[in-house]
DOPA-640213 format. One record per residue (C-alpha): y, z negated, x negated. Coordinates in steps of 0.2 Angstrom, whole numbers, padded with zeros to 4 digits. Each point is the difference from the previous one (the first is absolute). Example, Ala and Ser with C-alpha at 12.3 -4.5 7.8 and 13.67 -1.06 7.14 Angstrom:
% DOPA-640213
<<-0022, -0039, -0062>>,
<<0017, 0003, -0006>>,
This chain:
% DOPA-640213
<<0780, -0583, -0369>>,
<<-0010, -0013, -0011>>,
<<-0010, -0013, 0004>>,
<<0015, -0013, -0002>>,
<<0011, 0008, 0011>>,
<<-0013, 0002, 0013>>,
<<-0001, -0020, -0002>>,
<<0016, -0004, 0002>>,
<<0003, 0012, 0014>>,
<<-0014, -0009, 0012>>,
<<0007, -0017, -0006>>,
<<0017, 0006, 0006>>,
<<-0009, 0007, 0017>>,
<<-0008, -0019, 0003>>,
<<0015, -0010, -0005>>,
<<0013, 0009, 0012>>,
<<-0014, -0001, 0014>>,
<<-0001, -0018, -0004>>,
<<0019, -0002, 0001>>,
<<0001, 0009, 0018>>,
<<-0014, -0011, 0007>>,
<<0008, -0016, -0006>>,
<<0015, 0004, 0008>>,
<<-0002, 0008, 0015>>,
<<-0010, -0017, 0002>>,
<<0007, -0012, 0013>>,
<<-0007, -0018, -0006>>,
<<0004, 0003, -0019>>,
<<0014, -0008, -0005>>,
<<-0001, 0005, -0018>>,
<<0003, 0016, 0004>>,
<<0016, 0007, -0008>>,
<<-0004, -0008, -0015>>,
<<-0017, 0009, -0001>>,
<<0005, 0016, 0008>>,
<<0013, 0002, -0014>>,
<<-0014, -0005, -0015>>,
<<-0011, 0013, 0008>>,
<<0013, 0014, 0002>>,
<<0007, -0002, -0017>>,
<<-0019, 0000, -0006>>,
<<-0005, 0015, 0008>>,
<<0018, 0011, -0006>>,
<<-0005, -0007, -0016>>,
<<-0017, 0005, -0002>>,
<<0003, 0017, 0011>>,
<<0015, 0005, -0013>>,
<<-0012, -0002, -0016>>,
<<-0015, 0009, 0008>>,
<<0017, 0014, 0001>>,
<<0002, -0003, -0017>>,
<<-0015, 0001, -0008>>,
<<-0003, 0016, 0011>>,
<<0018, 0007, -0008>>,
<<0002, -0006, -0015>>,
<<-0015, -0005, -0008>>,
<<-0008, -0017, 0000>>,
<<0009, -0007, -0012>>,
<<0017, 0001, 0009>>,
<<-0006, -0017, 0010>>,
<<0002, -0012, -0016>>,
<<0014, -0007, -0013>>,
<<0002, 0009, -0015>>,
<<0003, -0014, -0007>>,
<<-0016, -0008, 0008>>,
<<-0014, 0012, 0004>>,
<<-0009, -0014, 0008>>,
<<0010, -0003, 0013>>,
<<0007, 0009, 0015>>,
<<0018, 0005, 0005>>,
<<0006, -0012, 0016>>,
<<0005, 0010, 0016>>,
<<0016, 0000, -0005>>,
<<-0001, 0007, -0015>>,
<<-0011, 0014, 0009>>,
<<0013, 0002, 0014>>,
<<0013, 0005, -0013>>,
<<-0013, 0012, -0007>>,
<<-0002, 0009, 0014>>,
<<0016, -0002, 0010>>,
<<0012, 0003, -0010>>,
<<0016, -0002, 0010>>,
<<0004, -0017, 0003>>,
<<0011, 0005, 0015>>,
<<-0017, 0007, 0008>>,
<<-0002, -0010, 0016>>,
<<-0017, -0002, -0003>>,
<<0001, -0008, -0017>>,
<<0012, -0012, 0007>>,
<<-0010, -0004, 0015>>,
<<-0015, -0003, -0013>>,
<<0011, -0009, -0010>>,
<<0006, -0012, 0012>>,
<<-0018, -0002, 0005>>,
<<-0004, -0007, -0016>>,
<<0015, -0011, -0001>>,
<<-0008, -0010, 0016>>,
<<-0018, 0000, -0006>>,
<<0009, -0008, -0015>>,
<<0007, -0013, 0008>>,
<<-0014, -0003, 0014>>,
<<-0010, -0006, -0016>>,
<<0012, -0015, 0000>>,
<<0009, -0003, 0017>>,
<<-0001, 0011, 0015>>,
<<0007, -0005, 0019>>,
<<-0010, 0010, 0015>>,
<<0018, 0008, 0006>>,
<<-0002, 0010, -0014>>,
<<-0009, 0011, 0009>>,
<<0015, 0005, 0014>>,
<<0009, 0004, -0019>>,
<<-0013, 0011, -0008>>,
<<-0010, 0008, 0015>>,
<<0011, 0015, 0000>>,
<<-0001, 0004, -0018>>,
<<-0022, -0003, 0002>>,
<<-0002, 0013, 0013>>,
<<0007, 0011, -0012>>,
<<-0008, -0006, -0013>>,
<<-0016, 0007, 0010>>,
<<0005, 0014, 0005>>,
<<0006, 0004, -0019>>,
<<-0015, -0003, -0006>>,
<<-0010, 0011, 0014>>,
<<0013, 0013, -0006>>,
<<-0006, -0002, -0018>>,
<<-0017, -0004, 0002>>,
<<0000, 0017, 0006>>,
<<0011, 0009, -0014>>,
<<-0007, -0006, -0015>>,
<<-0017, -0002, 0008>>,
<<-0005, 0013, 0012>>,
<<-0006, -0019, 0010>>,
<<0004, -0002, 0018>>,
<<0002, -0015, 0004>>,
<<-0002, 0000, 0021>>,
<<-0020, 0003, -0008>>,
<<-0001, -0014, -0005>>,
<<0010, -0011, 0014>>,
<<0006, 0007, 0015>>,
<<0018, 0006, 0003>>,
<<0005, -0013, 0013>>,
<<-0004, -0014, -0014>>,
<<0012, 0007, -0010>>,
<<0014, -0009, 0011>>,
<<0002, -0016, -0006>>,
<<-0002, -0015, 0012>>,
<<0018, -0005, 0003>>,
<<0008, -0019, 0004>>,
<<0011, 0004, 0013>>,
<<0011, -0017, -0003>>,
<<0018, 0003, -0008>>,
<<0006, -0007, -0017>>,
<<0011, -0015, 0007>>,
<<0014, -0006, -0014>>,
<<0002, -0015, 0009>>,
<<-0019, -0005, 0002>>,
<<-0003, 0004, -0016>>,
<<0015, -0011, -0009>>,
<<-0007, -0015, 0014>>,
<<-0019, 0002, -0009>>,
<<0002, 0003, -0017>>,
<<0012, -0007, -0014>>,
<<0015, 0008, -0004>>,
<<-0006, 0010, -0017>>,
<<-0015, 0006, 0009>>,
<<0012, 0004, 0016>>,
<<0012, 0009, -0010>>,
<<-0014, 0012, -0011>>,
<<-0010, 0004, 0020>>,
<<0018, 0006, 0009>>,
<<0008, 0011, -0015>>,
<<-0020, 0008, -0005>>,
<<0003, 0004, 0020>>,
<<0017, 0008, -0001>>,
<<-0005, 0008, -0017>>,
<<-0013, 0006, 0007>>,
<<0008, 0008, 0017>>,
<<0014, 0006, -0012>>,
<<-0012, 0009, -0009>>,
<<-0009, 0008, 0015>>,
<<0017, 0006, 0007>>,
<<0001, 0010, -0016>>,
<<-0014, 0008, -0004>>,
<<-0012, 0008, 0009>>,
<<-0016, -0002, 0008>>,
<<-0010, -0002, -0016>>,
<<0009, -0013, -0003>>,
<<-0002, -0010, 0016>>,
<<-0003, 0002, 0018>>,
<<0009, -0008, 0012>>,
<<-0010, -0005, 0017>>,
<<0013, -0003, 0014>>,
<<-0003, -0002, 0018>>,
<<0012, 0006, 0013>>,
<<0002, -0005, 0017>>,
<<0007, 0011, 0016>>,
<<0001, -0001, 0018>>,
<<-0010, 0017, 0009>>,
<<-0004, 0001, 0018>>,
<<-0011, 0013, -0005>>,
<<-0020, -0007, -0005>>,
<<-0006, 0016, -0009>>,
<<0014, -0004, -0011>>,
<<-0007, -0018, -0007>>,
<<-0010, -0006, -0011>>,
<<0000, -0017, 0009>>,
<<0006, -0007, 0016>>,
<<0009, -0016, 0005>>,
<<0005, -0009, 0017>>,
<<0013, -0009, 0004>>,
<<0000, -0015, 0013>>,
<<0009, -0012, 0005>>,
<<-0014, -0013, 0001>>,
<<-0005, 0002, -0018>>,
<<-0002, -0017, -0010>>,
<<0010, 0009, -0014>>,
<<0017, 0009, 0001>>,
<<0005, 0014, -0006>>,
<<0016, 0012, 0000>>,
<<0002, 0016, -0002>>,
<<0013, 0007, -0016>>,
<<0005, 0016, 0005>>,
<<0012, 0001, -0015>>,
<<-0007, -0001, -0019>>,
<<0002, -0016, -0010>>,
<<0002, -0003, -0014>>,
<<0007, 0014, -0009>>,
<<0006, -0008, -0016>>,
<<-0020, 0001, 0000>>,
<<-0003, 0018, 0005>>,
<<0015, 0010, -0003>>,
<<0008, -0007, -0016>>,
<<0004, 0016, -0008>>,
<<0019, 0007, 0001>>,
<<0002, 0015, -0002>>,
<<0004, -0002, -0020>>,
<<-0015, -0007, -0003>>,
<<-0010, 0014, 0014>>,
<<0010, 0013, -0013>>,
<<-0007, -0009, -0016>>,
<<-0020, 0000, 0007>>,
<<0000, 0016, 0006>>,
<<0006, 0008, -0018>>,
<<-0014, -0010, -0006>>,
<<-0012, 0009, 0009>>,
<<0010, 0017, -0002>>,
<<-0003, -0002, -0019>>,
<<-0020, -0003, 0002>>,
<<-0002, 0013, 0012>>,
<<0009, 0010, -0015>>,
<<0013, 0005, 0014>>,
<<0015, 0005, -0010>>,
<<0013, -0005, 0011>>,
<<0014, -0015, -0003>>,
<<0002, -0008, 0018>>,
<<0014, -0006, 0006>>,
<<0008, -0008, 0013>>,
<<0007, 0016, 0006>>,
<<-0019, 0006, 0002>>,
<<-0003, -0018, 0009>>,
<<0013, 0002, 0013>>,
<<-0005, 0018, 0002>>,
<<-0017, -0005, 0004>>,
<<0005, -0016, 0012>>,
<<0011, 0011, 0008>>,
<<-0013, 0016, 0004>>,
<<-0015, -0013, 0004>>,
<<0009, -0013, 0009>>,
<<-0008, -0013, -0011>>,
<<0014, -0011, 0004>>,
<<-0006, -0001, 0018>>,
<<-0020, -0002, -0004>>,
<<-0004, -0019, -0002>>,
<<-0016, 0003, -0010>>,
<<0014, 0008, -0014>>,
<<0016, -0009, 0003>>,
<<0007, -0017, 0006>>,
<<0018, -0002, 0008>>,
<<0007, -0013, -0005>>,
<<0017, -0006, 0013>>,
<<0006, -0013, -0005>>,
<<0019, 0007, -0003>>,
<<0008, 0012, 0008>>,
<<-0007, 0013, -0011>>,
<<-0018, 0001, -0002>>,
<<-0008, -0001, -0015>>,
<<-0017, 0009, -0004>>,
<<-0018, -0006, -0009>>,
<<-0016, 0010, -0002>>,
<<-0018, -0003, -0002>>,
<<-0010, 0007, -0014>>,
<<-0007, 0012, 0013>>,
<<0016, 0010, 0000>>,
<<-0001, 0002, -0019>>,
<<-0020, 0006, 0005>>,
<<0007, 0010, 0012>>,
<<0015, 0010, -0009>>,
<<-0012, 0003, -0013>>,
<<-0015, 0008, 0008>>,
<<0014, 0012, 0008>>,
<<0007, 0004, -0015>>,
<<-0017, 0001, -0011>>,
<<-0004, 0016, 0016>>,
<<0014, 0009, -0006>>,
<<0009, -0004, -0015>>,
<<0010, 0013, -0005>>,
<<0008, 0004, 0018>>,
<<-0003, -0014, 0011>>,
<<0020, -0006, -0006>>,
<<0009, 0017, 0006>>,
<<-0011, 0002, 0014>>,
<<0006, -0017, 0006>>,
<<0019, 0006, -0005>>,
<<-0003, 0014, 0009>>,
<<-0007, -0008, 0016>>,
<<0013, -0013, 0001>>,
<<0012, 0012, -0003>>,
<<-0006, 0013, 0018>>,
<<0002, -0018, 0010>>,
């Protein structure tokens, strides 16, 4: 490795530090704007040390203009090739927002982009490692790694009340874009942090505990049924059919599911009756069916087990009942 490269790999070790410090700060308010500098100065600076170490130390600059160096985005392209690479378009979206924080940034930003900066860390870890032979957790501990979360939720509402309309309209479609984008892609892309709530009598079980009084100054009530589920399970089985050939096809799983397969999988695991996986729907006489993103999780790691029998051994098993 030459001395430039050696450079620009400590540079890249400080600036990602500097970003994880800044954010898992609680008093700075500034921080998805400078977390999302720092990460992209660190990627950019970690990705020419590879570079240099690859291709020669030229390979960092224009042809065209041998004094200066290629952006980060011009390096991604370099070295991820696929632009359907979940990583390239987490990095890529990452950039888009240190873009625009340089003009106009609102703090619910953060509640948009904090699933695709943990994975951003955690890609980096990963490559830091791979192109680098660096472990990270030497130089900040593993715990740190876990971004400092805002547990609040994106409210359209709020968010139309406090800002004008343009700057309303760009916050709540980067949020569905964004949680579009998660839903179909994986976790390199972006990471999903949800918290779910249940009722156990047992305390081994918890990870915290509540009581419930009636002389309590706040009221609460207990929701034994989900809500919400336009929110949770807004996959039909089309669309359940649709993501799982997606993944099928990047697991290099030559197999064209259909719905067939589908119902031959909700029938021999009952998914219809597991609310994690399935929502019921009765408003009719009929019920209709929607699924979580968990189902498409959850068809696929059974399949990726056995690929090339797990559909006859189903058949077959349905078949005995």
């Amino acid at each position: 490795m030459t001395e430039l490269s050696d450079k620009l790999l400590e540079k890249s070790k400080e600036a990602f530090i500097v970003g994880i410090e800044l954010y898992n700060k609680p008093t700075i308010k500034y921080r998805v704007e400078g977390f999302s500098f720092f990460i992209c100065n660190s990627w950019e600076l970690m990705l020419k040390a590879h570079m240099i170490k690859t291709l020669g130390d030229n390979s960092i600059y224009y042809k065209d203009k041998p004094d200066r160096t290629l952006s980060l985005e011009s390096c991604i392209k370099k070295i991820f090739t696929n632009d359907k690479d979940p990583l390239r378009i987490n990095l890529e979206k990452i950039i888009e927002l240190r873009n625009t924080s340089t003009h106009f940034i609102t703090q619910e930003y953060e509640m948009v982009y904090v699933p695709l900066f943990q994975a951003c860390v955690l890609n980096f870890s990963e490559k830091m490692k791979q192109f680098h032979n660096v472990d990270i957790t030497e130089l900040i501990p593993q715990n740190f790694l876990t971004l400092s979360v805002s547990m609040k939720a994106l409210d359209n509402q709020e968010i139309i009340a406090k800002y004008p309309e343009e700057i309303a309209t760009k916050l709540i479609n980067s949020n569905s874009y964004i949680n579009t984008l998660i839903d179909e892609n994986n976790n390199k892309f972006g990471i999903r942090i949800d918290h779910y709530h249940f009722i156990t009598k047992d305390k081994n079980k918890a990870t915290s505990q509540i009581a419930i009084t009636k002389d309590a100054d706040v009221q609460v009530k207990i929701i034994k049924e989900m809500q919400d589920p336009s929110n949770t399970h807004k996959l039909t089985a089309k669309t359940c059919i649709e993501h799982i050939n997606k993944r099928l096809k990047k697991l290099n799983i030559n197999l064209k599911f259909t719905m067939y397969h589908f119902n031959l999988f909700t029938r021999y695991y009952d998914i219809k009756s597991n609310i994690k996986l399935c929502y019921v729907h009765k408003v009719y006489d009929k019920p209709s069916y929607t699924y979580s993103m968990q189902a498409v999780d959850f068809i696929v790691d059974e399949m990726k087990k056995d690929p090339n029998n797990i559909i006859d051994n189903i058949k077959k098993s349905l078949t005995k009942k």
